[in-house]
DRENKOLZA-517637 format. One record per residue: chain; residue in one letter; z, x, y of N, C-alpha, C, CB in turn. Coordinates in steps of 0.1 Angstrom, whole numbers, plus 5000, padded with zeros to 4 digits. Atoms other than C-alpha are relative to their C-alpha. Glycine has a CB too. Example, Ala and Ser with C-alpha at 12.3 -4.5 7.8 and 13.67 -1.06 7.14 Angstrom:
- kette rest n_pz n_px n_py ca_pz ca_px ca_py c_pz c_px c_py cb_pz cb_px cb_py
- A a 5000 5009 4988 5078 5123 4955 5000 5009 5012 5012 4990 5000
- A s 5000 4991 4989 5071 5137 4989 5008 4992 5011 4986 5004 5005
! end
This chain:
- kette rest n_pz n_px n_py ca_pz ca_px ca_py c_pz c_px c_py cb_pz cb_px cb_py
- A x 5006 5013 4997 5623 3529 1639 4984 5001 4998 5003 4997 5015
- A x 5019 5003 5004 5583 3520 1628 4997 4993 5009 4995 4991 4984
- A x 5007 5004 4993 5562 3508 1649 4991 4989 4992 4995 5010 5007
- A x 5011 5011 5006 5540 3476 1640 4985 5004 5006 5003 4982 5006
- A x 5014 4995 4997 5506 3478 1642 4992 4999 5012 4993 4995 4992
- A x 5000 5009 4990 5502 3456 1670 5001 5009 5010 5009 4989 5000
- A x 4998 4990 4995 5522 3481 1687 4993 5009 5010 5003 5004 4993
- A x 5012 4989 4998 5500 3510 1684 4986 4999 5005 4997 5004 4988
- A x 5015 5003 4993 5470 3494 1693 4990 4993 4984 4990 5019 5009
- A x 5003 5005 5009 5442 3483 1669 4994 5014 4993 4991 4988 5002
- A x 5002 4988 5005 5435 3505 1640 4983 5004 4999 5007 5000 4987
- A x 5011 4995 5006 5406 3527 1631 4996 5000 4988 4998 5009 5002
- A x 5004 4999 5011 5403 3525 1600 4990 4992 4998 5009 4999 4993
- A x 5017 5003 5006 5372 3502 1595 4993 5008 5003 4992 4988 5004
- A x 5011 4988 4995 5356 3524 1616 4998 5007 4991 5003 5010 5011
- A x 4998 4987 5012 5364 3552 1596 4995 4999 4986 5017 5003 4996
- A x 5006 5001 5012 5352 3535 1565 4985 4996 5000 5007 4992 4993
- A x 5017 5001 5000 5318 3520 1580 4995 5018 5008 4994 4981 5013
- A x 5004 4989 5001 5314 3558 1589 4998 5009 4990 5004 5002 5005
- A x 5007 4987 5009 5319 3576 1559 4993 4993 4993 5007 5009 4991
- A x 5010 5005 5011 5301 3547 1541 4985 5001 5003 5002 4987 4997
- A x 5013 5000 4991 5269 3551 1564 4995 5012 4999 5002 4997 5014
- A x 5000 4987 4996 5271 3585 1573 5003 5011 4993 5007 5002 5008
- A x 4997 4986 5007 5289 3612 1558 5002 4998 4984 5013 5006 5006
- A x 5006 4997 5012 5285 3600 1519 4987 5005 4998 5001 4990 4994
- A x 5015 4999 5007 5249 3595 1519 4999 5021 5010 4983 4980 5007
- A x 4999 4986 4996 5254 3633 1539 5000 5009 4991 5010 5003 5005
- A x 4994 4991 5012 5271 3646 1510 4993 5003 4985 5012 4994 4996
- A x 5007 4999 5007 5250 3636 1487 4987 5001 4999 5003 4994 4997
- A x 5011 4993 5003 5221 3645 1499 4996 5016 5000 4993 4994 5007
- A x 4999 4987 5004 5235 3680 1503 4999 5004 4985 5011 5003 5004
- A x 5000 4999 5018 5240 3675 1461 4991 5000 4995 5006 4991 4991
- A x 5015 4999 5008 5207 3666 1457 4994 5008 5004 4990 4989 4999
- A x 5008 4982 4997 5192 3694 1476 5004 5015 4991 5005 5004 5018
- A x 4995 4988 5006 5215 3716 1457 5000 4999 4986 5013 5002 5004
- A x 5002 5002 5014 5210 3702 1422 4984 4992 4989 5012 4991 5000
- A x 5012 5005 5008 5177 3683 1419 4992 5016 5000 4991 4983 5008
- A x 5007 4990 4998 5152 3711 1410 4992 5006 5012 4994 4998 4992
- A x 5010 4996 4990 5134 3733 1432 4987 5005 4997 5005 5009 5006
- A x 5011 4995 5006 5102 3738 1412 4997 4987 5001 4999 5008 4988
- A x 5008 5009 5009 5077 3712 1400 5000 4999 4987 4989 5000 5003
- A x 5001 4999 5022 5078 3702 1359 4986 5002 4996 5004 4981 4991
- A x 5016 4997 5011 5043 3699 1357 4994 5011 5005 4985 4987 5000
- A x 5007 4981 4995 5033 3730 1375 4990 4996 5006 4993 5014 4988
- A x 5006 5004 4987 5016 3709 1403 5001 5015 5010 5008 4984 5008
- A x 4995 4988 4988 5016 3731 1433 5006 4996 5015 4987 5008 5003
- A x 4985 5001 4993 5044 3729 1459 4994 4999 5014 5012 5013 4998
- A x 5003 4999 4987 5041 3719 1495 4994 4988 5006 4993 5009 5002
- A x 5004 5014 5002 5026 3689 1509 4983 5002 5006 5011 4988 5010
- A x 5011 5002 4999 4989 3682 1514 4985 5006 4991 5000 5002 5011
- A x 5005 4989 5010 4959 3694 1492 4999 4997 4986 5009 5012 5000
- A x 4997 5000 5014 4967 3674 1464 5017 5002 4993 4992 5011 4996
- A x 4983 4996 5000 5008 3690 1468 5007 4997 4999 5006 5004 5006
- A x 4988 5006 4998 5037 3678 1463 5012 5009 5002 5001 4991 4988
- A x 4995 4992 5000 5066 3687 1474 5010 5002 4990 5002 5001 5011
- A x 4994 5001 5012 5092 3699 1446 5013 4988 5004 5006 5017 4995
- A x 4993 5010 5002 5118 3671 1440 5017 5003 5009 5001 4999 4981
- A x 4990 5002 4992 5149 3682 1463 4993 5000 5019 5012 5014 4996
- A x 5004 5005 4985 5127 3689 1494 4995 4985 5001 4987 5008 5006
- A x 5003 5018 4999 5113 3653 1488 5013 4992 5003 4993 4994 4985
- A x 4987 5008 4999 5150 3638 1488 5004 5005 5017 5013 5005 4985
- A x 4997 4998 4985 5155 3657 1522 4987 4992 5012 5000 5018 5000
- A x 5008 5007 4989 5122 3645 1537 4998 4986 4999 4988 5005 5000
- A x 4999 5017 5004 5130 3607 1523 5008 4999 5014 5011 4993 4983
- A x 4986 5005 4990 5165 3608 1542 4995 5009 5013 5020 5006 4992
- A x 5005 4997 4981 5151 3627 1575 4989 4988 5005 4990 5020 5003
- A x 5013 5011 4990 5120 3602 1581 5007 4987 4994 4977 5001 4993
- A x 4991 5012 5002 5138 3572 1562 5013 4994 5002 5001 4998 4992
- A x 4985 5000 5000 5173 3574 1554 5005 4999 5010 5005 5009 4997
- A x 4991 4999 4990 5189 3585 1584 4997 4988 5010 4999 5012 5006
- A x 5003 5007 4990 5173 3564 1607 5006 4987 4998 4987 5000 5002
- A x 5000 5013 5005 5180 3531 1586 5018 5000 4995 4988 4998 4986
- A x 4992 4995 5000 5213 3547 1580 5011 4999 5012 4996 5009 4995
- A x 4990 5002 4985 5225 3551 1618 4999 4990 5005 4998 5008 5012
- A x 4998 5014 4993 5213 3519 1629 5010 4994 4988 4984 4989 5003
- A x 4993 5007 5010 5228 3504 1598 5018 4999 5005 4997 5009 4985
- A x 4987 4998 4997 5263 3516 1607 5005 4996 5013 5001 5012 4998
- A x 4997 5004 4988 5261 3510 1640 4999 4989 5003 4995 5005 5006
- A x 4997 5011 5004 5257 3476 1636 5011 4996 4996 4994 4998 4992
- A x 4990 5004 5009 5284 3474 1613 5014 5000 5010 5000 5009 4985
- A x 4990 4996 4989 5304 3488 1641 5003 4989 5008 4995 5011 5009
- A x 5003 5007 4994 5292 3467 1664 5009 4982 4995 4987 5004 5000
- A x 4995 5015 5008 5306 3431 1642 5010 5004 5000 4995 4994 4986
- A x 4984 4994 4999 5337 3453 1637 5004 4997 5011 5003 5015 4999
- A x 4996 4997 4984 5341 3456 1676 5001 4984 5003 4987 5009 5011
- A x 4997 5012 5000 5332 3420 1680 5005 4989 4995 4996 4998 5001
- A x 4993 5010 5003 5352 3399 1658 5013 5005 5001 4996 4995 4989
- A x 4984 4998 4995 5381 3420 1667 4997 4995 5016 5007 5020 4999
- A x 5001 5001 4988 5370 3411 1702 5002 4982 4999 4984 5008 5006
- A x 5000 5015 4998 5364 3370 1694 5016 5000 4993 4986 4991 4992
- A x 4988 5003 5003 5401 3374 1675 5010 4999 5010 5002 5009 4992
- A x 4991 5005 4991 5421 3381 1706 4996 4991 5011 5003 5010 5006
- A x 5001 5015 4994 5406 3352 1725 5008 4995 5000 4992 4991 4996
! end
């Protein structure tokens, strides 16, 4: 015997997708770019930040997504949550 969905309760699955779309892609991929964009400079600037410095091209993708990314990222999702929660909430009305 299957159970209806109703049943069970309501599902997770949006969740589950406004999380890994929020969260744990842009995660993954910024593990890839830490692990694939270069860790040198091309022009033979010099590495680090201030001074003139830059930093080489994967720490920069890490220090985007720690001072930008994430931040714009967790509210983002959480939000999304949030509309999830409430229009399943104004549906059983």
């Amino acid at each position: 015997m299957t159970e209806t969905p109703d049943a069970r309760g309501p599902s997770m699955r949006p969740y589950m997708w406004v999380a890994g779309l929020f969260w744990v892609l842009p995660a993954v991929l910024t593990v890839l770019g830490y692990l694939f964009l270069p860790h040198h400079n091309a022009s033979g600037q010099c590495e680090g930040i201030g001074f003139g410095c830059v930093p080489p091209p994967n720490v920069g993708l890490v220090i985007f997504m720690g001072v930008v990314g994430a931040p714009v990222l967790l509210v983002g999702g959480l939000v999304a949550m949030g509309v999830i929660a409430l229009v399943r909430f104004l549906r059983r009305r």
